[in-house]
N, C-alpha and C positions, 0 to 999 in steps of 0.2 A: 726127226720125222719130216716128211715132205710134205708140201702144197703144190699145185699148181700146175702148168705145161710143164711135160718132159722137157729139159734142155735141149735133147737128143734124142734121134728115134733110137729103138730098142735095139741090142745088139741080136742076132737070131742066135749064136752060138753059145755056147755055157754062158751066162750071165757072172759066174764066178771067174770062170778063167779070165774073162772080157777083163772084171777088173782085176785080177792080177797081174795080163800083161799091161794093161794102163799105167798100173802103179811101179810097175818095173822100169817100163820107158821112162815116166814120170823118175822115179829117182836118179836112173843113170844117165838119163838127158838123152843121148844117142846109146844104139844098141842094136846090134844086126838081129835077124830073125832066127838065124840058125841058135846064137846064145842065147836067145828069148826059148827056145825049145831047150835048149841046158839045163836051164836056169828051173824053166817051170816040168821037165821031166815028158813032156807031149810032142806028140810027132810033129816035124817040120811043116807038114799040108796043113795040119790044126791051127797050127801058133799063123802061117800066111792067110789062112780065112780070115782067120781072128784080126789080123793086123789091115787085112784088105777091108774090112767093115767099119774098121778104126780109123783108118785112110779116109772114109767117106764123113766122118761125124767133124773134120777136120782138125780132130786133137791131137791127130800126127802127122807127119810129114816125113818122104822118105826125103833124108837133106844131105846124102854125098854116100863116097864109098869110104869102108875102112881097110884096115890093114889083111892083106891076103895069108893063108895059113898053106899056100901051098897049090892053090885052086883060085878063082876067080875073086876077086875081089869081092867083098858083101855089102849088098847097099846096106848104109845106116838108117834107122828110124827114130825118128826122134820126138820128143815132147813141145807142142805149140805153147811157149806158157802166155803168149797174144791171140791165143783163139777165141778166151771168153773173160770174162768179169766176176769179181764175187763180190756182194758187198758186209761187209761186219758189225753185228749191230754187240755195244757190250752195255747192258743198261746195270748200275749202278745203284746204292738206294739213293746218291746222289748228284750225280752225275750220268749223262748219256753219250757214250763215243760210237763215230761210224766211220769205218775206213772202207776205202776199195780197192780191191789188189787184182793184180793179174791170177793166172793160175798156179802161179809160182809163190805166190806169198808178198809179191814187189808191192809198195805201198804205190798206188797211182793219185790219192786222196785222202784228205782225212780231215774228221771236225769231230770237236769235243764240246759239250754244254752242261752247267750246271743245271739240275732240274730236282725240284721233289717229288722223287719219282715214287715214295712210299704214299704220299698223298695226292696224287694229281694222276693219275694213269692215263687218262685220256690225254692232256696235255703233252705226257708221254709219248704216245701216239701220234699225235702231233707233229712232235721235235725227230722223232726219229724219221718218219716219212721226210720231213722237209731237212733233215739234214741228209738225206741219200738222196735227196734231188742237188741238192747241192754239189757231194762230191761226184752225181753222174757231170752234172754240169760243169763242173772246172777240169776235168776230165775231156768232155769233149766228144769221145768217142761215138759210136753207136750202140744206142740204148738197147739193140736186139742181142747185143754180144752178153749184155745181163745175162750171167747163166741160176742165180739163186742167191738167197742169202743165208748166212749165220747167226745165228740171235742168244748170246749167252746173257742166263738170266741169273740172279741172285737167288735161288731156292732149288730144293729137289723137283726134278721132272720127271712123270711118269709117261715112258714113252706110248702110251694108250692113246695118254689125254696131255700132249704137249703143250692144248692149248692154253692148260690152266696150271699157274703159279699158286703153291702153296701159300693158304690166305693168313696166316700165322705169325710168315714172315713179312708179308707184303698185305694187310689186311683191307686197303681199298683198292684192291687187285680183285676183290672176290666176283667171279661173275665176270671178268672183265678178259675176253677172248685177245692174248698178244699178239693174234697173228695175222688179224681178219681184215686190219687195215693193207697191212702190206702186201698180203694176197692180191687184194682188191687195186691198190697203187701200182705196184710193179708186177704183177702178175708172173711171178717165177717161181719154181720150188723153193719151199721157205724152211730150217732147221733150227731145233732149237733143243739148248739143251743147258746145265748148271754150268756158271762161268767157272769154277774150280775144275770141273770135268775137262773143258776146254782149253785152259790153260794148260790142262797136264799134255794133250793132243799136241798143243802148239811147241808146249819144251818136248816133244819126243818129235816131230816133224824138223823141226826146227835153232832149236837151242839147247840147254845143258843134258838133257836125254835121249839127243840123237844115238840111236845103236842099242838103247835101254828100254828094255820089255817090262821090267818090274821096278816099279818107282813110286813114291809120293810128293805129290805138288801138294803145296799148301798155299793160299788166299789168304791175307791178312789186312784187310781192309775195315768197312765198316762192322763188319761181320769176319769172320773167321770161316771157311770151309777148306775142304779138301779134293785132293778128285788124283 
């Protein structure tokens, strides 16, 4: 679920396609236009609107030519993975980690802290804000390139009411909004959702489930979950 200022103004064209070809660039890093219309089945004009919008939000770049099939060479478009920042919050019942990566997944930072996170929430709060100042700051960069954060949490989340952690598991959590700080501190869209659910994201983005639609992650920590 989101908080906060758009990263980005809206795209005017399908909203879906938008992010299709995002995600497209996004994995094959470089990709002419004409294979972006291939790929997603829509006419060449559609997929250059789309990408001339996308050109403007700065998360692509047209960055050389590729190989010609006969006809002119086709400019390449490619994926900025230094356009923006993401920072990572994974709160623990014992422990609090925050990392900051490019758009690409690159670790640019990172601090881990033990914390009683089942009885302290607010101190929580706390550690997590002041450890994403920290890793903005040994980073260095500009803090406007901040595009959002991730916040995986140890309980079921009801994407209604993100704000609230099942108090069952987490029982001096009750009442106690995870998100209102970081709103309020970094003012960027903010997500948030079960750390098992997001581990399984990150092995299918990234690790043993790259290419696999249908899989189970398993979490075996203080607790046990699945996603």
């Amino acid at each position: 679920m989101r908080y906060g200022r758009q990263a980005h103004p809206a795209v005017a064209t399908d909203r879906e396609l938008t992010s299709t070809v995002l995600g497209l660039v996004w994995r094959r890093r470089q990709i002419s236009r004409a294979e972006i219309a291939r790929q997603t089945g829509r006419s060449r004009s559609t997929i250059s609107e789309v990408v001339g919008q996308l050109l403007g939000t700065g998360l692509v770049a047209e960055v050389g030519s590729g190989e010609s099939r006969g006809g002119r060479r086709p400019i390449l478009i490619g994926f900025q993975d230094d356009a923006g920042v993401i920072l990572g919050v994974d709160i623990g019942a014992t422990h609090i980690s925050v990392i900051l990566t490019d758009l690409r997944g690159n670790t640019l930072a990172w601090r881990e802290r033990s914390h009683p996170v089942r009885s302290d929430p607010k101190g929580a709060d706390a550690l997590i804000t002041g450890l994403g100042e920290t890793c903005l700051h040994e980073w260095n960069g500009d803090r406007e390139r901040l595009m959002g954060i991730g916040v995986a949490v140890p309980s079921p989340v009801d994407p209604e009411s993100p704000d609230v952690v099942l108090d069952r598991i987490l029982p001096a959590w009750r009442g106690h909004g995870i998100l209102e700080r970081l709103r309020s501190v970094f003012d960027v869209p903010v997500f948030v959702d079960n750390d098992a659910n997001l581990g399984a994201v990150a092995e299918h983005w990234w690790g043993e489930a790259v290419g696999i639609d249908d899989f189970v992650y398993l979490k075996v920590a203080t607790g046990v979950g699945a996603g």
